[in-house]
Structures are given as C-alpha cells and as structure tokens.
C-alpha positions in Angstrom: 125.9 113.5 -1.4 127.6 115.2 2.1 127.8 118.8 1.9 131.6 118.5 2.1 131.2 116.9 -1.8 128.8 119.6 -3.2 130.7 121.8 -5.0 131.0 124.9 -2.5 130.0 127.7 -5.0 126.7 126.4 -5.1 126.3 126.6 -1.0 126.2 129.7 1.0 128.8 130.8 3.7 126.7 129.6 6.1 126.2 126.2 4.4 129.2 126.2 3.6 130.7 126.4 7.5 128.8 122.4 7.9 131.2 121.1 5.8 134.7 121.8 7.7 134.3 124.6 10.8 134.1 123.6 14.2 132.1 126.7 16.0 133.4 127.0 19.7 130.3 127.0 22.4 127.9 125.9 19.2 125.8 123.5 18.3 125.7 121.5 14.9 123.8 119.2 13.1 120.7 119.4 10.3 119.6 122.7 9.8 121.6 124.7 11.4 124.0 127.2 9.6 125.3 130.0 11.7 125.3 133.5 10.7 127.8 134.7 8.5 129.4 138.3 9.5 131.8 139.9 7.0 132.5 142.7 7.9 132.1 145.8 10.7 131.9 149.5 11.0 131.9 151.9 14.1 128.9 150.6 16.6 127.4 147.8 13.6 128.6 144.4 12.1 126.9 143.1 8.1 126.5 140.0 7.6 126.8 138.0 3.9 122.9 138.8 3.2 123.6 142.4 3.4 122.2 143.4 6.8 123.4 145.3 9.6 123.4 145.0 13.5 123.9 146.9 16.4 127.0 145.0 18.3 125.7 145.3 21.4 128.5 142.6 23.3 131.8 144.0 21.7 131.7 141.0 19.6 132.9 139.1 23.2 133.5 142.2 25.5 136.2 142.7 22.7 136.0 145.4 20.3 136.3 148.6 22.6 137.3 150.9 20.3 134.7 149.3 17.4 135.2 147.8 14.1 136.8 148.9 11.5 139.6 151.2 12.9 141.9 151.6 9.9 144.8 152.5 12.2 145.2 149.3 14.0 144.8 147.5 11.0 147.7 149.3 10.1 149.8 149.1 12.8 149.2 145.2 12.6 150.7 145.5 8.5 153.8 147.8 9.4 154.9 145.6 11.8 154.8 142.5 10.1 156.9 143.7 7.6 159.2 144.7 9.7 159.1 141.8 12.1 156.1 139.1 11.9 157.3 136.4 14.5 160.1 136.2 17.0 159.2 134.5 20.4 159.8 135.6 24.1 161.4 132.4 24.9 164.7 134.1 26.6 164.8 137.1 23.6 162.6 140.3 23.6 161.6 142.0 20.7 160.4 146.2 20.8 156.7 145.7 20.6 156.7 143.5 23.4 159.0 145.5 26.0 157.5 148.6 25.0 153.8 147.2 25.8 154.9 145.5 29.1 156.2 149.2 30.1 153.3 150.2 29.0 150.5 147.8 30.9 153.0 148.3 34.0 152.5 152.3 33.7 148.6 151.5 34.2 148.6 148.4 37.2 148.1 149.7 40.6 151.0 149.2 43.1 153.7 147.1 42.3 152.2 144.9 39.5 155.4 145.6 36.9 155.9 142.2 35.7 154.6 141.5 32.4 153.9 137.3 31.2 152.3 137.6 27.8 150.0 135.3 26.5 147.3 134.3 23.6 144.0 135.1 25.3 142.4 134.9 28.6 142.5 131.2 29.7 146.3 130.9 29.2 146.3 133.8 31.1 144.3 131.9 33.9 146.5 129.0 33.9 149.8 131.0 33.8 148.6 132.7 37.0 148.1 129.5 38.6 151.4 128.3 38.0 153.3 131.2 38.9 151.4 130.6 42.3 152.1 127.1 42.7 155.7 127.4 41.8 155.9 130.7 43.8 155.0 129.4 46.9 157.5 126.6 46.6 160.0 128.8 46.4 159.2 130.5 49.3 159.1 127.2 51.6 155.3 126.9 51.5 155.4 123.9 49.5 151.7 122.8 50.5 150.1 126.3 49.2 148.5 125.3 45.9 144.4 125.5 45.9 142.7 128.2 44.2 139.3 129.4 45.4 137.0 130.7 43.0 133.1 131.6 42.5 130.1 130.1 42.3 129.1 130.5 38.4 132.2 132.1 37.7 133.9 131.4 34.5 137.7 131.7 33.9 139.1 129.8 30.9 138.8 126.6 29.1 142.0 125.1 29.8 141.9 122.1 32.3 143.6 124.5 35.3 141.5 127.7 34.3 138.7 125.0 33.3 139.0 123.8 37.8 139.0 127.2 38.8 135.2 128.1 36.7 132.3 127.4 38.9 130.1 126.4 36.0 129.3 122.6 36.3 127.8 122.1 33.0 131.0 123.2 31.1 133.0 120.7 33.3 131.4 117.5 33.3 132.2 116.5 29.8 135.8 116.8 31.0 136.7 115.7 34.2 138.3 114.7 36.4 139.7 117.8 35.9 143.3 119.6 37.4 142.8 119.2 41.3 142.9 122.0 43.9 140.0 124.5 42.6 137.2 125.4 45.2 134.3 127.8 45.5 132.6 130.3 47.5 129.4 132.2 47.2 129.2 134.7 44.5 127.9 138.2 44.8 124.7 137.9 42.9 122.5 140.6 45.8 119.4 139.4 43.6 119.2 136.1 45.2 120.4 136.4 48.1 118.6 136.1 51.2 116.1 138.6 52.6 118.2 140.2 55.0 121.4 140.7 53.4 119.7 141.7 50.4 118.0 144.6 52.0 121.8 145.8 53.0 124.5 146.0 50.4 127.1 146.2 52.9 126.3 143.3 55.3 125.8 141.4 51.7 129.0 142.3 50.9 130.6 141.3 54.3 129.0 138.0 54.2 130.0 137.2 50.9 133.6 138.0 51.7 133.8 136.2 54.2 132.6 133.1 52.8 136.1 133.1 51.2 137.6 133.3 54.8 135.5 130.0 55.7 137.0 128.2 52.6 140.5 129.1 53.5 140.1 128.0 56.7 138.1 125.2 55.8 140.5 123.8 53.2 143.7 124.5 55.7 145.2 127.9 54.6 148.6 126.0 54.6 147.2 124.7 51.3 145.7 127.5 49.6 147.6 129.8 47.2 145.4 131.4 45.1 141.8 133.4 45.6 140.4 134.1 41.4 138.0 137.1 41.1 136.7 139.1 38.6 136.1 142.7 39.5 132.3 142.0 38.1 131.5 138.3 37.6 130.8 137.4 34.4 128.6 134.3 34.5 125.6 134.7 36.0 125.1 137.7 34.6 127.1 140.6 35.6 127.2 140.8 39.4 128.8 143.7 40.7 130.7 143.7 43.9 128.6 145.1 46.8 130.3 148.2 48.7 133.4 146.9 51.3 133.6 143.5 49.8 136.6 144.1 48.1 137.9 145.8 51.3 137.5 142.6 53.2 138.5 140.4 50.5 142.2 142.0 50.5 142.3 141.7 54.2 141.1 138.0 53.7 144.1 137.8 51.5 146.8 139.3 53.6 145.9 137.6 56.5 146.1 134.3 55.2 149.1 134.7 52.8 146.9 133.6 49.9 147.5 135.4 46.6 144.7 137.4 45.1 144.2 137.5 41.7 141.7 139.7 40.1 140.6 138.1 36.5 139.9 141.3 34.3 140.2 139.4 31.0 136.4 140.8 30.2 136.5 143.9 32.6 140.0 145.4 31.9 140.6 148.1 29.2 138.0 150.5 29.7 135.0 148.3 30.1 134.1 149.4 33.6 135.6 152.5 33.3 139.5 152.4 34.2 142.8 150.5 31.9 141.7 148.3 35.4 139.0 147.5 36.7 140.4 147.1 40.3 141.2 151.1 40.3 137.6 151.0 39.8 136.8 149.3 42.7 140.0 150.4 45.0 141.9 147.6 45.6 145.3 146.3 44.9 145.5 142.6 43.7 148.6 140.2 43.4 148.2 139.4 40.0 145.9 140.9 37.3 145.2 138.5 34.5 143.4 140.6 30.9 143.4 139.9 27.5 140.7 140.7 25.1 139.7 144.4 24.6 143.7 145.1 25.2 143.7 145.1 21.1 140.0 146.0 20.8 140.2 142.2 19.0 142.4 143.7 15.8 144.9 140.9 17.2 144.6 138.1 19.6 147.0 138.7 23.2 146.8 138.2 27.1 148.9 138.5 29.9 149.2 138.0 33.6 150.8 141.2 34.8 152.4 139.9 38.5 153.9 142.2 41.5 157.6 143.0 41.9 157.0 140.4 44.9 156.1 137.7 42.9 158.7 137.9 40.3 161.7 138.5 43.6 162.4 134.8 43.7 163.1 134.6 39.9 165.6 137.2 40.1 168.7 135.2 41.3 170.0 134.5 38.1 168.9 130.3 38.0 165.6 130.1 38.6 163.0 130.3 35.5 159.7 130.0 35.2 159.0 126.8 33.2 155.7 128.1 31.1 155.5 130.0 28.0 153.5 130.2 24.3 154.9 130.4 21.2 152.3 133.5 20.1 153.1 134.6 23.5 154.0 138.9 23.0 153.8 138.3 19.5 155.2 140.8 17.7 152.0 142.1 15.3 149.5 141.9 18.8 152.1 143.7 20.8 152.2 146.3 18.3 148.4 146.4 17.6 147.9 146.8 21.2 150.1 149.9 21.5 148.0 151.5 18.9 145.2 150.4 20.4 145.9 152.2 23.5 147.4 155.6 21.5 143.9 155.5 20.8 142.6 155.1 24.0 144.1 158.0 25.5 144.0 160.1 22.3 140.0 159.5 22.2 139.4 159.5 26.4 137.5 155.9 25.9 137.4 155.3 29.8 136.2 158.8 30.2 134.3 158.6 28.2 132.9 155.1 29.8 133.1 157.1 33.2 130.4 160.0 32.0 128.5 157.6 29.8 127.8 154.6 32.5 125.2 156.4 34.1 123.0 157.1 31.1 123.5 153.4 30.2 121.9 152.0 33.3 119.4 154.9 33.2 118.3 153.3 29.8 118.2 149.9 30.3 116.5 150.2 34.1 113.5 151.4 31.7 113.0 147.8 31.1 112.1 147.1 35.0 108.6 148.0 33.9 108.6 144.6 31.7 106.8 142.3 33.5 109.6 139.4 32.1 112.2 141.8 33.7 113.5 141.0 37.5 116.9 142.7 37.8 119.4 145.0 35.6 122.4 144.8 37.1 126.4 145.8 36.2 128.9 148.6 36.6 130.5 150.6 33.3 129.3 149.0 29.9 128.7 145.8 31.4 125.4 144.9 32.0 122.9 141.6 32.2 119.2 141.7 32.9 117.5 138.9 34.4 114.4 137.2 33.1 112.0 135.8 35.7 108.9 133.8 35.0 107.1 135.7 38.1 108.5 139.2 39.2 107.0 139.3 42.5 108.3 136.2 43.4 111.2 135.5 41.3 110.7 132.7 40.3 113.1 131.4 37.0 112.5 129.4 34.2 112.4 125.8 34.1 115.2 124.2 31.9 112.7 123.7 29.0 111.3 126.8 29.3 115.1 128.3 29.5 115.9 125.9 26.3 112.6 127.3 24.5 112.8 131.0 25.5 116.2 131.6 25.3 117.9 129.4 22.7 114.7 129.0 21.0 113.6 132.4 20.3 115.7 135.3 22.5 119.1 134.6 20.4 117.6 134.3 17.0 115.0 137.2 17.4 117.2 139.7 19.1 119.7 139.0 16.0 116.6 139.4 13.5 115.5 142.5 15.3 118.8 144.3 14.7 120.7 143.8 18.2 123.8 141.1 18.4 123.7 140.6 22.0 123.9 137.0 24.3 121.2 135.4 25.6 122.9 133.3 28.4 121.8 130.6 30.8 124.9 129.6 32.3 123.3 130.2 36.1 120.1 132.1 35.7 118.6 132.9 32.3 120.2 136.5 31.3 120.4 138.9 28.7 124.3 140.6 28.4 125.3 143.4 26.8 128.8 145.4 26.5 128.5 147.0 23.3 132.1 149.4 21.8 133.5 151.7 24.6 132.6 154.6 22.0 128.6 154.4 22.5 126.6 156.9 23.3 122.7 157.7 24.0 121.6 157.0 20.6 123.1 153.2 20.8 121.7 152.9 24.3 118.2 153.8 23.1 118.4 151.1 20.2 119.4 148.5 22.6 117.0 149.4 24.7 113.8 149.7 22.1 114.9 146.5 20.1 115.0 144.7 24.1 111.6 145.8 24.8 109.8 144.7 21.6 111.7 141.4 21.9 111.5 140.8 25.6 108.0 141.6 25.4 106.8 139.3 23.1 109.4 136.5 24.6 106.9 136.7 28.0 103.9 135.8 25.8 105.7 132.4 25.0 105.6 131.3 28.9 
C-alpha cells in the first residue's frame, strides 16, 4: 500500500506531504518528510512537534515585520469582504492605485510607474519586456539583450530563468529565452590579489566588465543591464565603493536600461524602502516583491520611470503583459498596512542603527577555523565555508553534498536556527532574519552558528 492509500489520520503532516505536495527547490523520495511549520510569532516559527526556531532568513528574506502581526491579517479580511478580486486588466480598484502612489512616493527620481505583479520572477520578466518592446518604440528595434551576473539569480520563468547566471538551475531547461549574458560579479573574496587588496579598483574592474559586454555583444543590441543592489547567490556580495557610480555611467553611455532587481533587498532589508538609496544611484527600472507584504499576501511589481512609460501615453499603444493576481486587491491592501507599519515602527531605522551590531556579531565567527568571509550590507548576510582559511580553498562537491545538505541544513534546524545553507556558487551560510531583531537575536544566531559550524569542520 502507497502512502497516498493509507488512511491520512494515521500519517503525520510530514508523511502526509509524500502523498500529494510538490516542494519547490526539494528533494523527494524514501525517507524524506519535510518539516512541518504551523505557525509563527515575532522572531520564531513551531513546527507540528511543538518546537520553536529562531527564523533567522525571514522565512525567504520575506517576513520583515515577523509573524504573526494581527493587523495585516486583518487588513487582508476587511478587504475581502469588501472587494476579494477585481483585475487591473484596463480597470483599477483603490487598493491598487493607492499602493502604486504609494511605492512611487518611495522610488528615487522619476520611477512613478507602477506594473504589479505575483512575486519576483514575473517581476523579472515584465521588466524585460517593457525593455524589448520599449526600445522598439523608440526606433532601436535591435536593442534586446540583457546582461546579468555571474551566479546571480533572478526568477524562474524562462526570460528571468536566461537572465540568472546559475548554470545548474538552467540545464534541466534549456534552450532557454535567447539574449541573456553575463559579467563578473562582485564577490571581493575571490578575486584576484591585487584588486582584492583595493575596494575601489575591484569595484572599477568589475564595472567595467559590463562595458566590455556591451561592447562585445554590439550595444546596438543590448537593452537591459539586471542587478541586484547586493547579489544574492553566491552569498551576499556587496557592491564595492564607485561601482555603482560607474555602472550608471556604463548605462547612460550606451543607452542600455538599468534595472536594479531588489525583489530580496527592497523594503527595509538593507536599510532603505530601496536599496538603491542605499547605495546612491538612480536605476531605470526597480523590480521588488517579497517583504513589500512582509509575506501576509503574495505581490510584486516593476515600478518603471516616467521615461519608460512616455511612449505608452499616446492613447493606442498598450503594453501586451499582465497577471490575473496582478495588484490584487487583498495584497494591495495588505501591503499598505504593511508599510503603515513600517513607518509607524521605524523598521529601516531601525535596520540603519541595528546593521552595525549585526556584522559585529557574526564577524565573531572569523575565529572559526571553517569560517573564510562574512560578508553583506543591512540584515543580509552569508558566511563562507572554506576547507583551508589560509588558502581558501572550497569544498569539493561531495564534501559540499555531505557538509552542507548532509548535516549544516538539518543540524542548524535541530539546533534552533532556520537559516539556508546554500551551495549555489560557493558553499554559504545566509541569513536575513525579521527587520525587528535586535542584539539578543543576533547573539542566538551567532552561538547556535558556532556550535554547529564547529562541529561541521570536524566532518572534513
């Protein structure tokens, strides 16, 4: 007898989940149940055995102002009884004009066009488009590559899917949406001797690496540069000092679009509504999503300058793309809540005056012998585990398959802390726990990560 025939009270949640759900990113088979979380409060999440855990990623750089906020649940309710669904498909509904005012109050410059979405990827893909089609508008019909980073991941759909730089998540899918190409990311760690030894000619070089594949690929062709303010993948790599200077002037120079991916880093979780304030510059196009709701409701958008939207005003032309959860009317009201509480509580304040303490706390680590760099801006940090500091040297696959999905994921969880233990580049350890830590969370994180880490270097 299949699990699916057993009768399902006598299975657990977790047993249960075999039978019919489909985890994204997981792995199935004999023996493997996933945990089962229930329910969360503040900083923790419970799971059905009646445990607790520090959520030290947000749930997925999500949950900025934590769980179990009965306000935006609320907001969510009231709404739906008023109006559950209507789409944006040539109507507008209140929730949905008042947040685009709102988003538009917070972008830098001239970013006051608001395309709302379901999550991140669609976010991705919508900012594609609008480059592809914008540029034909304009008479540069040949404009349509993107250039992205090494590593970097932007979305699962097959145009956000091109524009990742992670070749293990692509393979199984290709050939994928032509016209994405990368360039080195900013991951000072590795880099060579010299520029590593200056974080200013680093960040020059690395910049300018994006130059060379304009050029390369015939700037007549390329639309679109995709960064994130810190690059996710990898393992949190902050942008050195001047390199998003350069990067604008890249852009400007070569009429090439640049669009700064904050779908993990918007909202507070460096600091600012926007990252790019963070980091002083002015993109084209900023694509968000996740912590907009702190997760109480699922939204995204690609918020676009007056510039872009100018050929869409002349009363015929449309932009052919749209979803029908797109500004839904519950998310779009969540989300205002969401950032009532933002400003009521000073979460990127409080982020601002906190950040410091965080990387003072988790730099304690560096005395770990498994430990080569902590690296991030905000709360949004990933350490790197070496097999040799001095030289730093990395894991071989199987030693990345046995350390960390072998014993870092499941004994991190066991110890308390819900973190990720990721190997998508080199083998790293991220955190982003709720935008409303403080020193007492940092210190767990920090004590559960050296009892763990330290007996994870005993295993190589």
């Amino acid at each position: 007898m299949s699990i699916a025939d057993e009768p399902a009270t006598d299975l657990t949640l977790g047993e249960r989940s075999a039978a019919h759900l489909w985890g994204h990113f997981a792995r199935h088979g004999d023996g493997i149940t996933p945990p089962v979380i229930i329910r969360g409060e503040g900083m923790r999440i419970y799971d059905d055995r009646g445990r607790s855990y520090l959520d030290g990623l947000a749930g997925l750089f999500v949950v900025q102002a934590g769980h179990g906020r009965v306000e935006l649940a609320e907001a969510a309710a009231k709404q739906a009884k008023e109006l559950a669904f209507f789409p944006i498909w040539s109507y507008a509904t209140p929730p949905a004009v008042e947040l685009a005012e709102r988003l538009a109050a917070y972008t830098p410059g001239d970013l006051n066009r608001v395309f709302f979405t379901t999550g991140g990827g669609e976010a991705v893909e919508s900012a594609w488009k609008l480059a592809k089609q914008y540029y034909k508008l304009v008479g540069k019909p040949m404009k349509h590559k993107v250039i992205s980073r090494a590593v970097a991941y932007h979305g699962t759909p097959q145009g956000a899917l091109a524009i990742t730089g992670v070749p293990a998540l692509k393979q199984m899918f290709e050939p994928l949406t032509p016209g994405g190409f990368r360039a080195p990311n900013t991951n000072i760690y590795r880099a060579d001797d010299d520029l590593a030894a200056d974080p200013k000619k680093f960040g020059r070089w690395a910049a300018d690496r994006i130059a060379e594949a304009i050029e390369f690929e015939g700037p007549e062709t390329v639309a679109a540069v995709f960064l994130e303010p810190v690059q996710n993948a990898g393992g949190c790599f902050p942008p050195p000092p001047g390199y998003f200077e350069r990067v604008r002037e890249i852009c400007d120079e070569y009429d090439v679009l640049l669009v700064s991916d904050e779908v993990i880093c918007a909202f507070g979780r460096i600091g600012s509504m926007f990252a790019c304030d963070d980091f002083g510059y002015v993109p084209d196009i900023i694509t968000c999503a996740k912590g907009m709701t702190s997760g109480y409701s699922p939204i995204g958008a690609m918020i676009a300058s007056d510039r872009l939207f100018e050929p869409f005003r002349d009363g015929t032309t449309s932009f052919p793309h749209g979803y029908t959860f797109g500004g839904h009317p519950v998310s779009a009201a969540v989300a205002l809540a969401n950032l009532d509480l933002f400003e009521r509580e000073g979460l990127n304040d409080h982020v601002k005056q906190n950040a410091p303490a965080f990387r003072a706390t988790l730099e304690r680590l560096n005395d770990l012998p498994i430990v080569g760099d902590v690296r991030g801006e905000g709360y949004f940090y990933g350490i790197e585990l070496v097999k040799d500091k001095a030289t730093k040297e990395t894991f071989s696959d199987a030693e990345s398959e046995r350390i960390l999905r072998g014993f870092l994921s499941s004994a991190l969880f066991e110890a308390g802390l819900y973190c990720r233990a990721d190997d998508r580049g080199d083998p790293v350890v991220q955190l982003a726990p709720p935008l409303i830590a403080g020193q007492a969370e940092f210190d767990e994180i920090e004590q559960i990560l050296r009892s763990v880490l330290t007996e994870a270097y005993t295993l190589l």
